[in-house]
C-alpha positions in Angstrom: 77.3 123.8 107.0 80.8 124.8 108.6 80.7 121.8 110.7 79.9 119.6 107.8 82.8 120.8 105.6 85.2 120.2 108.4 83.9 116.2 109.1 85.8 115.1 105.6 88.7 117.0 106.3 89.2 115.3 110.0 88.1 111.6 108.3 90.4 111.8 105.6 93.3 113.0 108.5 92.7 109.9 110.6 92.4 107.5 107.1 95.9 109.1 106.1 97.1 108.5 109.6 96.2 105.2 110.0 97.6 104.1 106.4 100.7 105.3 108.2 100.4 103.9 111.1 99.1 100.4 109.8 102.5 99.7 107.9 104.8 100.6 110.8 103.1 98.6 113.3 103.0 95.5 111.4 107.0 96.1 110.2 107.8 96.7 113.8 105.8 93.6 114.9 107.8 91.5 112.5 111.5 92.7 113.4 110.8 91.8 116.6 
């Protein structure tokens, strides 16, 4: 059960990081 409550944790990490990540990229892409 430990394992399981730790899987949303490290999904929800890598969703916030790429709604980060998605909007700089595509801002970066289009001032250069």
């Amino acid at each position: 059960m430990a394992e399981w409550s730790k899987a949303p944790d490290s999904s929800s990490g890598l969703r916030k990081g790429a709604w980060v990540r998605t909007p700089l990229l595509t801002s970066f892409r289009i001032y250069q």
